[in-house]
C-alpha positions in Angstrom: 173.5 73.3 42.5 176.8 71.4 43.5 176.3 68.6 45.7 176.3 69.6 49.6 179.5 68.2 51.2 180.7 67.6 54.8 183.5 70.1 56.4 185.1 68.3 59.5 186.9 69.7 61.5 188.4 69.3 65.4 191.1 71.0 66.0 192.2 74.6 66.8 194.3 74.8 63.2 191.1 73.3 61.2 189.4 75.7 61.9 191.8 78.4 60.9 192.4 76.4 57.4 189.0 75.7 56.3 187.5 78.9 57.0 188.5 80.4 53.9 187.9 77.5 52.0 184.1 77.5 53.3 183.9 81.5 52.8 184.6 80.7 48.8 182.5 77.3 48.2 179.6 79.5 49.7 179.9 82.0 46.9 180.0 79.6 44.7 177.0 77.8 45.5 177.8 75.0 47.6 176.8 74.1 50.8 179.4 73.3 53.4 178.0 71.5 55.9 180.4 71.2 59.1 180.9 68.5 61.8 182.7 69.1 64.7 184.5 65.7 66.4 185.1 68.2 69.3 188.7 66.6 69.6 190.0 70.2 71.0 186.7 70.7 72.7 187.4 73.7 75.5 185.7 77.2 74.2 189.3 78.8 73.5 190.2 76.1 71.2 186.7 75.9 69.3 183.7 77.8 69.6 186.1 81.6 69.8 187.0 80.5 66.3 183.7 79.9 64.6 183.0 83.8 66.6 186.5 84.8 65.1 186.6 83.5 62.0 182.6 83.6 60.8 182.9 80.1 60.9 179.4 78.4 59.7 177.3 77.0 62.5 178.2 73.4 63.0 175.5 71.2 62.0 177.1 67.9 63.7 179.1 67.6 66.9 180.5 64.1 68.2 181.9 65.7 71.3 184.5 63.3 71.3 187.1 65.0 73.8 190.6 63.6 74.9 191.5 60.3 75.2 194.5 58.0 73.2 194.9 58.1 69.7 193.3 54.8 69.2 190.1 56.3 71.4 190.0 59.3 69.5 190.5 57.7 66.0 187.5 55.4 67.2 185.5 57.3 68.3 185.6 60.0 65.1 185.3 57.3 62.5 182.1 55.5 64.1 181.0 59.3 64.6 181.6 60.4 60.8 180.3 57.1 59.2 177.1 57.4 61.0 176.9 60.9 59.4 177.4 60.2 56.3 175.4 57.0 56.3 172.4 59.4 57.4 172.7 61.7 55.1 173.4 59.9 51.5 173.1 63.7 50.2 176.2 64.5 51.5 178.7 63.5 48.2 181.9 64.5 49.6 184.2 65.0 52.5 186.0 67.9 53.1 189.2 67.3 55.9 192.3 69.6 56.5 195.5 69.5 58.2 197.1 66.2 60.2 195.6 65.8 63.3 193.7 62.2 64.6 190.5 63.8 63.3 191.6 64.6 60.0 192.9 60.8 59.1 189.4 59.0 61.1 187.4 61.0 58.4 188.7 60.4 55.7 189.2 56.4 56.4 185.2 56.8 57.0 184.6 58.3 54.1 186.5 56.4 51.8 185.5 52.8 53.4 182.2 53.8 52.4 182.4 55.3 49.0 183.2 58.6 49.7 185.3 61.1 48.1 187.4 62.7 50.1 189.2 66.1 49.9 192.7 67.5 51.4 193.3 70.9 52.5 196.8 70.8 53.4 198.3 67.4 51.4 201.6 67.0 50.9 203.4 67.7 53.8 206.3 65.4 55.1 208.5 65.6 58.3 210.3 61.7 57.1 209.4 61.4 61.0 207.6 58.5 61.6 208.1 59.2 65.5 205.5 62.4 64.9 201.9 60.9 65.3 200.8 63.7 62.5 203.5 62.1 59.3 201.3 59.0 60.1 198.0 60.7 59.4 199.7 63.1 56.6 200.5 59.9 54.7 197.3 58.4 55.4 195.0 60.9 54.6 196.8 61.7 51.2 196.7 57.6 50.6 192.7 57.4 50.7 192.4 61.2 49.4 190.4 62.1 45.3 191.4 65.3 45.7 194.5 66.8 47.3 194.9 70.3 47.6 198.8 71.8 48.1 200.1 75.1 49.8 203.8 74.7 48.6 205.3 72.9 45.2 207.2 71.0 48.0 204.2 69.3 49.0 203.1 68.3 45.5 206.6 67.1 44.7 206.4 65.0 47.7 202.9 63.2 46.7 204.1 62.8 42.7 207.3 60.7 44.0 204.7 59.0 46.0 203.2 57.9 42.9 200.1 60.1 43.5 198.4 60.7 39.9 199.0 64.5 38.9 194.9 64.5 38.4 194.1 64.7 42.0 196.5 67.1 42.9 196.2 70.7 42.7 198.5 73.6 44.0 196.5 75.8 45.5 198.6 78.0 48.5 198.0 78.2 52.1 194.5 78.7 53.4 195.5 79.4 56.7 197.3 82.8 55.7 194.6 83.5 54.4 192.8 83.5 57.6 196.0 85.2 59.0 196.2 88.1 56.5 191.8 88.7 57.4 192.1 89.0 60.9 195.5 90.5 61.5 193.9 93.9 61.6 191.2 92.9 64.2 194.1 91.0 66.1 196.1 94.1 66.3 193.0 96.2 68.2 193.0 93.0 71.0 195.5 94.9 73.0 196.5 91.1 74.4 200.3 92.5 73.7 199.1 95.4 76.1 197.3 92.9 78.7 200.6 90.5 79.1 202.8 93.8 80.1 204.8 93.7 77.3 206.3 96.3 74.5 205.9 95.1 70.6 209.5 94.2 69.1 211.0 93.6 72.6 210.0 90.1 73.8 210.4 86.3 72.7 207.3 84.1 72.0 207.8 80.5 73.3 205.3 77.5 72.6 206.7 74.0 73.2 204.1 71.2 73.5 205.3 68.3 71.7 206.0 64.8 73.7 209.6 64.6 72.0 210.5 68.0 74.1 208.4 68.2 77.4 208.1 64.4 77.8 211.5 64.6 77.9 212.5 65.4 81.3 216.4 66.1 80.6 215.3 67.8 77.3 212.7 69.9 78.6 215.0 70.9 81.6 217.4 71.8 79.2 215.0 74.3 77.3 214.0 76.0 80.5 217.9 76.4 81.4 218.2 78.1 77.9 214.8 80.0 78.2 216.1 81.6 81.4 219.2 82.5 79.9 216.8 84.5 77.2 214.9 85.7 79.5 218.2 87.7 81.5 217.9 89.7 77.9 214.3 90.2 77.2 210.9 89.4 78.6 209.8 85.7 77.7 205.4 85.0 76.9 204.8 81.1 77.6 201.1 80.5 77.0 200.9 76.7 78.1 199.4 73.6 76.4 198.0 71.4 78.8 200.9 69.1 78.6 203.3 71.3 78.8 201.7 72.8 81.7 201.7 69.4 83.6 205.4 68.9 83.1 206.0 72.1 84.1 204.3 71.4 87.3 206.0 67.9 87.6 209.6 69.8 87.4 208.5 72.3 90.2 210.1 74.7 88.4 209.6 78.3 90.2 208.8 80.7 87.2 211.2 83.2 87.1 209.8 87.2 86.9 210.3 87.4 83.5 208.7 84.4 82.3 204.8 85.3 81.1 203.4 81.8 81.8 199.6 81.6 80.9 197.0 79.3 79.7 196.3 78.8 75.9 195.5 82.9 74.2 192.5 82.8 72.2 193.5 83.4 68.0 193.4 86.7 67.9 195.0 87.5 71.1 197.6 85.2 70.2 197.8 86.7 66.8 198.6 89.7 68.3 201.5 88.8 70.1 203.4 86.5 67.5 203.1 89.3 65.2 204.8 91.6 67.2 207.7 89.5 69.0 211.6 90.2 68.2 211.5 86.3 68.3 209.5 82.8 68.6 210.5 79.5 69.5 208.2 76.9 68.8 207.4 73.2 68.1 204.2 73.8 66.1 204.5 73.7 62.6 201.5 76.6 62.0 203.6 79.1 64.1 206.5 78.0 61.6 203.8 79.3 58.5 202.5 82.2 60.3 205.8 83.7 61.7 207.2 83.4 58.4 204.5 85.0 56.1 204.6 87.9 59.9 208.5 88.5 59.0 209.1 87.0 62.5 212.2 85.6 63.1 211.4 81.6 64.5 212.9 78.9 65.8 211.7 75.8 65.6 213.1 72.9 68.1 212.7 70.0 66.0 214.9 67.7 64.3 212.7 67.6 60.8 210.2 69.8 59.2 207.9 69.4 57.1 207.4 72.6 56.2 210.8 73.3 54.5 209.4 76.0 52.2 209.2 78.5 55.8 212.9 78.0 56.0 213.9 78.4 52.3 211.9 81.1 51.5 210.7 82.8 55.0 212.1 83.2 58.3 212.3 79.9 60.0 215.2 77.9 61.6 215.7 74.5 62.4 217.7 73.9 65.9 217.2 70.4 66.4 216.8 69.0 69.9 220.0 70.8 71.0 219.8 73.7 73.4 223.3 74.6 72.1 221.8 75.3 69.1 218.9 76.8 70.3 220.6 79.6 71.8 223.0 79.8 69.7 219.8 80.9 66.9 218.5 83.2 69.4 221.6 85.3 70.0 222.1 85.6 66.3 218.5 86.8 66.0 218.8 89.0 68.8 222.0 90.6 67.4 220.3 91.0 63.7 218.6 94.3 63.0 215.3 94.2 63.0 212.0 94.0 62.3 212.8 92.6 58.8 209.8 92.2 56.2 207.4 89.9 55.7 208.3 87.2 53.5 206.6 86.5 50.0 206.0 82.8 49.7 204.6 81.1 46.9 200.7 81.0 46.8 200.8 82.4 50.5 199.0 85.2 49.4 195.6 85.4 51.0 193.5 84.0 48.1 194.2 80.5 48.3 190.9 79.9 50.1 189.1 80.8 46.6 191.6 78.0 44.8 191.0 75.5 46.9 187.1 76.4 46.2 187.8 76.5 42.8 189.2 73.2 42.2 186.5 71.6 44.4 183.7 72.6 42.8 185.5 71.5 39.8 186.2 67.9 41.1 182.7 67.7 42.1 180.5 68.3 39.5 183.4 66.0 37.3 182.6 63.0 40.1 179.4 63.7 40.1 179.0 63.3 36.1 181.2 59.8 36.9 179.2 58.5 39.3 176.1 59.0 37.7 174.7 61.2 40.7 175.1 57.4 42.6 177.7 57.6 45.7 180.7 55.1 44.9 180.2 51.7 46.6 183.4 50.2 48.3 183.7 46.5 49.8 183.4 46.8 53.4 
């Protein structure tokens, strides 16, 4: 049997990107074993996936909550390190994605010996501003294994200087979750619930600091977002953040505007499948509108997901509401609905790739290392 290895995750797109990953290594005899750091740690955000997605149980929770990036990164890697230190039958640790909790386990694992794998590696904005290029870059840097969802991403760690070896191109996971649960999405009725008629509203989720920290920029959103909304109904499910700045503008929601706390995944699902548009910030709405055939438009100045532009339905506007209208009423004029796009490897079975080339990797490190974890100087 391969070596048991520990699945971390602790934020609402781990969950959605390991999922399939764990589905496969099960059927292939290995034993994820999960950890939760509990960095997104309200139920919509956490336990609703492990119900949606046939998560497996978590075996360790840090409950580590909010707090600054330093706190969180803290507070993860003394968490995961005690784990692992407990448990010397653990041989490897599985991370995905770029949030806070994704680079604190890996640094734990690898200052101890520990191999580390990455769902998700690759991926560069060149924005050193974004608190996630500096865990993408980190987490690849300390990574034995890094698994790829575009040829992008691998070109990106190969003029990095990574070693072809560790790097495999194995597709995104996450559609994979997207492609399972779009059926049972669809039967929510959240579309329904919010008032709304499929193909005839826009989608809006903005949460990063460069736009609603920002009080010129995000004012200059909401002046273009009520312009939309004149045309069609708007859906606004709010991050915390964004809420609080929303609140600090006293801003009077207009009729139109269908401002609401976070949807749960399917619900959510459910309406970014069926919008005429999206405007986001998030680089997994960028995946999933893409690989939906929804027309998106992502406020940013970088990307670093280029392959949903190239070969799906994304657009970048920048931080420039001149822009960002000006991408709406071009969608908005377009015929639609327009078919899903066929990326590369996004095509619900990367989950058994990924699963494939870590069993491989382990039984190879586990032949190297003598069945002995790696020591490191600490």
């Amino acid at each position: 049997m391969t070596p048991d290895l520990l699945a971390v995750v602790g934020a609402r797109p781990n969950f959605v990107k390991l999922a399939p990953v764990l589905h496969a290594l099960r059927a292939r005899d290995v034993r994820p074993r999960v950890l939760h750091t509990g960095q997104h740690y309200d139920y919509l955000l956490s336990a609703a996936f492990l119900e949606q997605l046939d998560f497996p149980a978590v075996e360790f929770n840090l409950d580590v909550g909010s707090g600054t990036h330093a706190e969180q990164t803290a507070a993860v890697m003394v968490g995961v390190e005690r784990v692992l230190e407990a448990h010397p039958e653990l041989r490897a640790v599985l991370v995905a994605g770029d949030v806070n909790s994704t680079m604190a386990a890996a640094i734990a694992a690898a200052k101890i010996g520990q191999r580390v794998i990455h769902v998700e590696s690759g991926l560069r904005s060149g924005d050193w501003e974004m608190p996630e290029e500096i865990n993408r870059v980190v987490t690849d840097r300390v990574s034995d294994l890094l698994l790829c969802h575009s040829k992008e991403a691998v070109e990106n760690l190969s003029r990095e200087g990574v070693s072809s070896e560790r790097i495999r191109l194995v597709g995104n996971t996450m559609i994979d979750s997207l492609f399972r649960l779009l059926p049972m999405a669809r039967r929510t009725g959240a579309v329904a619930r919010l008032g709304l008629r499929r193909g005839e509203y826009a989608l809006v989720t903005l949460h990063r600091p460069a736009v609603v920290e920002n009080s010129q920029r995000f004012a200059s959103v909401l002046e273009v977002l009520g312009r939309l909304g004149e045309r069609l109904p708007v859906v606004m499910p709010l991050h915390p953040r964004t809420r609080s700045r929303l609140e600090d503008h006293h801003w009077p929601p207009p009729k139109w505007l269908r401002i609401g706390d976070p949807l749960e995944y399917l619900g959510f699902l459910d309406v970014e499948a069926s919008a005429r548009l999206v405007i986001t910030d998030s680089g997994g709405v960028q995946e999933e509108t893409s690989a939906l055939g929804v027309p998106c438009v992502t406020y940013r100045t970088t990307t670093e997901r280029p392959v949903t532009i190239t070969h799906g339905t994304n657009r970048l506007a920048g931080l420039d509401p001149v822009r960002l209208e000006r991408a709406c009423e071009e969608i908005l004029a377009a015929p639609g609905p327009r078919p899903a796009a066929e990326l590369p490897h996004w095509d619900g079975h990367a989950g058994p790739r990924a699963a494939h080339a870590i069993v491989e990797a382990m039984r190879a490190w586990a032949k190297a290392d003598g069945g002995v974890r790696r020591s490191r100087n600490r």
